[in-house]
C-alpha positions in Angstrom: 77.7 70.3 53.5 76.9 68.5 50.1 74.2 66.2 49.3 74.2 63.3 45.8 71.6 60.8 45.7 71.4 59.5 49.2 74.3 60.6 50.3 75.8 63.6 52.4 78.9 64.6 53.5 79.5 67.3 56.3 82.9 69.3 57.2 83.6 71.1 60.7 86.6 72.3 61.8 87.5 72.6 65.6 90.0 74.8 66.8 91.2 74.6 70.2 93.8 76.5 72.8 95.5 73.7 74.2 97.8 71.6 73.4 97.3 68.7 70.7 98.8 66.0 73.5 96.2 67.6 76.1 93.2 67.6 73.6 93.8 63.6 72.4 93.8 62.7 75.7 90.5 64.2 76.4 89.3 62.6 73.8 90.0 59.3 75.2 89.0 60.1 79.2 85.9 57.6 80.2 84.8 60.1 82.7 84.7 62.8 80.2 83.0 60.8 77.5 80.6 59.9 80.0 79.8 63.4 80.9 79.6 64.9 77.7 77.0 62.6 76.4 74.8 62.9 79.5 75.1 66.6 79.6 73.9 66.6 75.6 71.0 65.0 76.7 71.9 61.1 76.0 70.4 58.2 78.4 72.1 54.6 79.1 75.3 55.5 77.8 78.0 52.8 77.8 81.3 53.4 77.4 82.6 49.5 76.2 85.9 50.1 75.6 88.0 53.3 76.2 91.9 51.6 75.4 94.2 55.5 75.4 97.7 55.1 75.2 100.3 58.4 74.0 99.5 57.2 70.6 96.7 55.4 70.1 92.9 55.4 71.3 90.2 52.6 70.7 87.0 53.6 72.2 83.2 51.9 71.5 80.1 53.4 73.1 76.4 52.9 73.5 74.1 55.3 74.1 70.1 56.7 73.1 70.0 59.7 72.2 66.8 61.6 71.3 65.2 62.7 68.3 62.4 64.7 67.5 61.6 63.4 63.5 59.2 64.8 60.9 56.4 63.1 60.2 57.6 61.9 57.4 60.4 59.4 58.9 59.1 58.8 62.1 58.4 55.0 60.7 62.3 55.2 60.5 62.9 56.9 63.9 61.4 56.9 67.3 61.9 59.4 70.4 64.7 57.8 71.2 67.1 55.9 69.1 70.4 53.4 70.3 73.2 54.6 68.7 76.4 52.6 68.4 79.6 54.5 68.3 83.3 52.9 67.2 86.4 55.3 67.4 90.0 53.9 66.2 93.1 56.6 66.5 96.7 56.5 65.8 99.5 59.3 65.6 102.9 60.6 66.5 103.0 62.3 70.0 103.0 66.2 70.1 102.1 66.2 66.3 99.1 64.8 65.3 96.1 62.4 65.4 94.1 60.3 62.7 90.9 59.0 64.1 88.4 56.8 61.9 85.0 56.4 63.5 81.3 54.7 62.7 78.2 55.5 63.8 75.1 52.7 63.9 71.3 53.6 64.5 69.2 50.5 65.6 66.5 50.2 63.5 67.4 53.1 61.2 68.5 52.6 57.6 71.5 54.8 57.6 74.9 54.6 58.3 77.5 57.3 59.5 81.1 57.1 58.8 84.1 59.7 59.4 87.2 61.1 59.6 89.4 63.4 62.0 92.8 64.9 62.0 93.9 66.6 64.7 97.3 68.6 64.6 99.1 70.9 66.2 101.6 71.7 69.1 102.1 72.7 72.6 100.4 76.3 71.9 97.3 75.0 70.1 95.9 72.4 67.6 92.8 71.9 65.3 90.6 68.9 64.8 89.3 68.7 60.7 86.4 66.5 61.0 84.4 64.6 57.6 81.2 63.1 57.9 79.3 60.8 55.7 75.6 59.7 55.7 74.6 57.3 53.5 70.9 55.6 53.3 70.5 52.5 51.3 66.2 52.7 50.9 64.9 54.3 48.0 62.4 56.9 47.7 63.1 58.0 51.6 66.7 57.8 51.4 67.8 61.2 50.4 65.9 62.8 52.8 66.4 60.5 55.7 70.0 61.1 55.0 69.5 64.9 54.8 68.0 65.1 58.5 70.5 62.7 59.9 73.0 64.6 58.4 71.3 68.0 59.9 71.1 66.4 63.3 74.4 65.4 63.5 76.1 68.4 62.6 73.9 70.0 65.3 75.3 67.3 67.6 78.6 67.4 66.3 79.1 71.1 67.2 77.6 70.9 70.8 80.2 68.4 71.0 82.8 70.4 70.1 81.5 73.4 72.5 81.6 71.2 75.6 85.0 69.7 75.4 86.3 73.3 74.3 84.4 74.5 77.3 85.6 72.1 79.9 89.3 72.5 79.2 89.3 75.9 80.1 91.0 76.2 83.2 90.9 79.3 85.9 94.3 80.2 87.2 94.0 80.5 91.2 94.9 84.5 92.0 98.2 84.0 93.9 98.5 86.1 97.0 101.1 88.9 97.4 104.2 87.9 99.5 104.1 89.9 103.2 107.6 91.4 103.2 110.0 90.6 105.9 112.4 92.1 107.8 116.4 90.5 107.8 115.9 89.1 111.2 112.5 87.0 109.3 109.6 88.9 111.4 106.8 90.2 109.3 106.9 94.2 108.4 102.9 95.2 108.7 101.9 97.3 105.4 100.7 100.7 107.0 97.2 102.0 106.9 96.6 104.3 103.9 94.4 106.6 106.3 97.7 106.6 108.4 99.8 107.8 105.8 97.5 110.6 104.7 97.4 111.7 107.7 101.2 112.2 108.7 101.7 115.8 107.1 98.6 117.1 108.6 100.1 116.0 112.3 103.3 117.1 111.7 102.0 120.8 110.9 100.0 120.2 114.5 103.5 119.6 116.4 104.6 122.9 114.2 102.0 124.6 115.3 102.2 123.8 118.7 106.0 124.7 118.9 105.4 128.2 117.3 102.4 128.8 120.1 103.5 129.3 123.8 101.7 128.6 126.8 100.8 131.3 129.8 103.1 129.6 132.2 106.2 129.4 129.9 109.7 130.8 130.9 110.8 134.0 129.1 113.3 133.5 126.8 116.8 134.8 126.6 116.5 137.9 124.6 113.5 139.0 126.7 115.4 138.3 130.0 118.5 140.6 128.2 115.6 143.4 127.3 114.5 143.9 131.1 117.6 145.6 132.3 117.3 148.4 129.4 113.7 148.6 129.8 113.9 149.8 134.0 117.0 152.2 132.6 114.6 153.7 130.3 111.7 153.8 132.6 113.6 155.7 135.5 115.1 158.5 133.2 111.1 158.8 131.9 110.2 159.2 136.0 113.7 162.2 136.5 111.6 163.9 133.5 108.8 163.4 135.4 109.7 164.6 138.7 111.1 167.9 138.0 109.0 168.9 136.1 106.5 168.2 138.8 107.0 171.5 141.2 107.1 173.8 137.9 103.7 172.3 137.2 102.7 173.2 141.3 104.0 176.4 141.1 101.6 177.1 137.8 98.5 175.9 139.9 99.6 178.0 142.8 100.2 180.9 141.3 97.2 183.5 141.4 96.0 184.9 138.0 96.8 188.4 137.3 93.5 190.3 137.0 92.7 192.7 134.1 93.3 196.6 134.1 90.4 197.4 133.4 89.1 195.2 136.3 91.4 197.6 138.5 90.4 200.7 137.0 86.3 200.2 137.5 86.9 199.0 141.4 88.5 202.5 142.0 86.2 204.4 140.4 83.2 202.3 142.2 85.3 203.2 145.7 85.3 207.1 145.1 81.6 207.3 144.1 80.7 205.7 147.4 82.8 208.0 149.4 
C-alpha cells in the first residue's frame, strides 16, 4: 500500500486451487455475485448487467454497503453509502484474464479505479489485483483517500475469502462394490465375530472326538485284548486252586506242642499219684 498527495494505491494477490476457466466464470455468475455481496453485509444490491461469455465478461452492479466513518469524514460518508460498480474483462481461454473495473460512491469525493490479471491453468491460477483511490478535495483528501483505501482492502480480501471458500467442493465417499459370485448373486462379507470364533469351535469338535461317551462301542484293539485277558485270568484261578487244599491242610493241621510242655504234664501226673 502506498500513499502521494491524495492518492493511494493497494496490491493483493489471490491465489486459487481451481482452474483459471472455473475461477472467471465465477466471477461472472449473477447468483454468485448476488450472494457474495449480501453475505458481506451489502443491502439493495443490483446486479445491471452480468454479459459472460468463454472470453469476455461485462458486469455493472449497485449496491449500499455500510460504513462506520471517523468523525472526521462523516460530512463525506454516512452509514450507508451506494456504491456503483463497472467490470470489463477480456482473455484467451484456459490462459488468462485482464479485467478493468471502477468503483463510484454517491455523494463521496473519491473515486476507485483497478486492475486484475488472472492466469493460470487447469491445476490452479492467481488473480494480481491494483487499486487506486484518488480524492480530488483539498485539505480532506489524503485522508479520505487513506480510509477508503483501508476499507476497501478490508473488503477486498473478504471478497477474496468467500469465492475461495465457496468453490471448494466435497467429494461424495463412494461406497465399496458388494462382490459377486459368477452366476451374479451377492456373496455376504462374514461377521468378524464369526471369524474369530472358527478356531476356537474347531478345537470343541477336537475335543469332542478325543472324549468318548459311556454308551460307546469298544473299539477294535479292546475287543482283540479280551480273549488274552480271560486266558490270563484262568491260569491266575489253576494257581489259585491248587494251592487251595495245601493252604486247608496248614489250617487243619494241629500245632505241635512244646517239650517242655510234655515234660511238666508228666511230672504233674506222678505227684498226684
Amino acid at each position: 500500500m502506498s500513499s502521494t498527495a491524495n492518492l493511494m494505491e493497494v496490491k493483493a494477490k489471490h491465489i486459487y486451487d481451481q482452474s483459471v476457466d472455473a475461477v472467471f466464470k465465477k466471477f461472472g455468475n449473477k447468483t454468485s455475485i448476488e450472494r457474495k455481496f449480501k453475505e458481506l453485509g451489502a443491502r439493495n444490491i443490483n446486479v445491471e448487467t452480468c454479459k459472460l461469455t468463454k472470453t469476455s465478461l461485462v458486469m455493472v452492479v449497485n449496491r449500499e454497503i455500510p460504513v462506520n466513518a471517523p468523525s472526521l469524514l462523516k460530512k463525506f460518508l454516512g452509514e450507508w453509502n451506494l456504491a456503483h460498480q463497472e467490470e470489463h474483462w477480456k482473455g484467451i481461454a484456459g490462459k488468462s484474464y485482464q479485467g478493468n473495473f471502477k468503483i463510484g460512491i454517491k455523494g463521496v469525493p473519491v473515486t476507485i479505479t483497478g486492475k486484475m490479471v488472472l492466469t493460470g491453468d487447469e491445476k490452479g491460477c492467481t488473480n494480481d489485483v491494483t487499486l487506486t483511490i484518488e480524492s480530488g478535495i483539498p485539505l480532506l483528501g489524503k485522508k479520505l483517500a487513506e480510509f477508503v483505501g483501508q476499507t476497501s482492502v478490508a473488503e477486498m480480501q473478504r471478497e477474496y475469502e468467500h469465492i475461495k471458500a465457496s468453490m471448494v467442493t466435497v467429494k461424495p465417499v463412494s461406497a465399496k462394490p458388494v462382490p459377486k459370485t459368477a452366476t451374479g448373486k451377492t456373496v455376504k462379507t462374514p461377521d468378524a465375530k464369526a471369524s474369530t470364533n472358527k478356531p476356537v469351535a474347531a478345537k470343541t469338535a477336537a475335543a469332542k472326538q478325543t472324549i468318548k461317551p459311556a454308551g460307546a462301542k469298544p473299539s477294535a484293539k479292546s475287543v482283540a485284548a479280551k480273549p488274552v485277558a480271560k486266558k490270563v485270568a484262568k491260569k491266575v484261578a489253576k494257581k489259585t486252586d491248587v494251592s487251595e487244599p495245601a493252604a486247608k491242610k496248614a489250617q487243619t493241621k494241629p500245632a505241635s506242642k512244646p517239650a517242655t510242655a510234655k515234660k511238666t504234664a508228666t511230672a504233674s501226673k506222678n505227684k498226684s499219684e
